[in-house]
N, C-alpha and C positions, 0 to 999 in steps of 0.2 A: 419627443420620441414616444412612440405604442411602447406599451411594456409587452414582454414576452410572459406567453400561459403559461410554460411550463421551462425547466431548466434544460438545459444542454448538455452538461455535463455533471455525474454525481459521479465520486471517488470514493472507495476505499481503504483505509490504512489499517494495519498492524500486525502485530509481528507476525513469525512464523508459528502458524499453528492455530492462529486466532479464530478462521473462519470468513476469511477474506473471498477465498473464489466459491462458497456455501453459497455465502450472502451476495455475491454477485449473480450467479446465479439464480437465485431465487427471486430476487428483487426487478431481475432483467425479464421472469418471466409474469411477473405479478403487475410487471408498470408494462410491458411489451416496449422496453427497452433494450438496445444491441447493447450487446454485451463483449469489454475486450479484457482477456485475460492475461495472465503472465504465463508464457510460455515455455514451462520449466521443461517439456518434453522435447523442446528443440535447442534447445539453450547450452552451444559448442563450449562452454566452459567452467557449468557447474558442479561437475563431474569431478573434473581438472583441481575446481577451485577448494570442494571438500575435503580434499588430497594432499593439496598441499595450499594454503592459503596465499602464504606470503608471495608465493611466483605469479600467481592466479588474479589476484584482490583487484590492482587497476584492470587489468583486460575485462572484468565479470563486470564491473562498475562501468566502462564503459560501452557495453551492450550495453547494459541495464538504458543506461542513459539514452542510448541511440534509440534503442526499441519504444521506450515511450514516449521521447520527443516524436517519430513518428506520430504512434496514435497519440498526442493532444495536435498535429497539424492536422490527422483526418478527422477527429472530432471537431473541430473549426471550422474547416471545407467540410463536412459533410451534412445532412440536413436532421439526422433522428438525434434521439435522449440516447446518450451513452452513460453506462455506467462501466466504471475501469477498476478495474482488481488490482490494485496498489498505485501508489503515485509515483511523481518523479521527485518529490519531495522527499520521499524516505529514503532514495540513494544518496540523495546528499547529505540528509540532518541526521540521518543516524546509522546506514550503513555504511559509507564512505569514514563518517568522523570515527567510526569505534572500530575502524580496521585500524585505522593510522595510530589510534590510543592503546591498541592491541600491539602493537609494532609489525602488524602484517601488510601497512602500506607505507612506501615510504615519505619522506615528507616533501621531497620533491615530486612524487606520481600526486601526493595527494591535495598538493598547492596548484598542479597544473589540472587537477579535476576539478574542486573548488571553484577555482578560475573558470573554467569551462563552463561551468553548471551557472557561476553567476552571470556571465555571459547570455546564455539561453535562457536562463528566467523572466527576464527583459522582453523575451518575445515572445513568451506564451503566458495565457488567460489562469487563475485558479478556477477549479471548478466551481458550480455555483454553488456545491453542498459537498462537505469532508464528512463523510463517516470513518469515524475512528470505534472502532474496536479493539474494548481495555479487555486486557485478560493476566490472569497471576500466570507466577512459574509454572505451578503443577498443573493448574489447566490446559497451560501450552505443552506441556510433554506430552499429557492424557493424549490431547489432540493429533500431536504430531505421531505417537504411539500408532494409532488408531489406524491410521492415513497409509504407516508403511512403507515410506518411499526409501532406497535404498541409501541413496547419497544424505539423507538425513541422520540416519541411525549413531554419526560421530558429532553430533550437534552437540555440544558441552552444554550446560547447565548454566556454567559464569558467564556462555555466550549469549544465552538469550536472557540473562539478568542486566547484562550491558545494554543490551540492545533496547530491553524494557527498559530502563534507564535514559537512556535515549528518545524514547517515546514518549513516556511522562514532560520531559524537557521541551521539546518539539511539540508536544500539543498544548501543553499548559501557556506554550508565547505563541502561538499560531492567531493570527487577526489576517489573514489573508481573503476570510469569506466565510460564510457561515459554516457552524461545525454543529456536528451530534455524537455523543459519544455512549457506546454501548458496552453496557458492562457485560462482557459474557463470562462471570463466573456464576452469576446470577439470571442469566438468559438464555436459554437453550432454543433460538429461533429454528435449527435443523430437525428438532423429533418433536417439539412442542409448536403447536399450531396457535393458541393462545399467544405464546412468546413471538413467534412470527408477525402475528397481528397487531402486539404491540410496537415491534419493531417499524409496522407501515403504518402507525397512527402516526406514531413522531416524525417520521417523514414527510409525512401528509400535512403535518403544524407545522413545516420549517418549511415545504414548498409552497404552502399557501398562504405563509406571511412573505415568502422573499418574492413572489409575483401578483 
């Protein structure tokens, strides 16, 4: 079989506040790569879900799910480089698990999500390249601070310490495809152009060993 020039599919991970739809952005306009994001502006039940968690938790989790199984069938069927502004991976390995360890989902929603999600895994591709973006607590406040969004502003502290938790866990067993991991407490790829460039060298050494 020809190998393929360039990748299909690059993804990004992590947490809230990291820099995830920056670097989608940016990346999407520097490779003229489509770009799909997470659609928090349309999204019937995030609102709902900051409010009150535990009513909310399964219902957000399963858009979640729906919406990107979506787009990994149209990155499949479709012919350009995508890069995606969170995976489907993180609803399952770390925000689903740390609702139910929270006691905001319960263990039957979150055994019939589980189920679901390993169900669909089965049927869709990992991307050919995970970019994961590490970042500390305080960077992720700074960040989230910064940004302003209203339904964020009751994000606890212990919640994105779990969640970071979660992350470290899920990326340190992750052998699903190649990974690059960016530290942004030390990276300011957004206002530092230097940091940017280094950010598409590594990129550039991880897609032109994987083709």
């Amino acid at each position: 079989m020809p190998q393929k020039s360039t990748p299909k599919h690059i993804a990004i991970a992590g947490n809230i506040g990291a820099g995830k739809t920056t670097l989608t952005t940016m990346l999407a306009k520097h490779y003229k790569w489509t770009a799909h994001f997470e659609d928090v502006d349309h999204n019937p039940y995030l609102v709902d879900f900051y409010d009150d968690m535990h009513r909310w938790s399964f219902n957000l989790q399963i858009y979640f799910l729906n919406n990107r199984l979506g787009q990994l069938l149209n990155i499949r069927n479709g012919k350009d480089t995508v890069i995606q502004d969170r995976t489907i991976y993180e609803d399952a390995y770390i925000f689903a698990p740390n609702l139910y360890e929270m006691g905001l989902m319960t263990k039957r929603d979150f055994e019939n999500y589980s189920s679901f999600f390993n169900t669909l895994r089965k049927m869709v591709n990992p991307p050919d390249l995970l970019i994961y973006l590490k970042a500390s607590i305080p960077k992720l406040v700074d960040q989230i601070q910064k940004r302003g969004r209203d339904y964020e502003e009751n994000i606890r502290l212990d919640y994105l310490k779990r969640l970071n938790n979660f992350y470290d866990k899920w990326i340190s067993q992750y052998n699903d495809g190649p990974l690059l991991v960016i530290d942004i407490d030390h990276t300011n790829f957004a206002e530092n152009e230097e940091d940017f460039a280094e950010v598409v060298r590594r990129i550039d050494a991880q897609i032109h060993g994987l083709f």
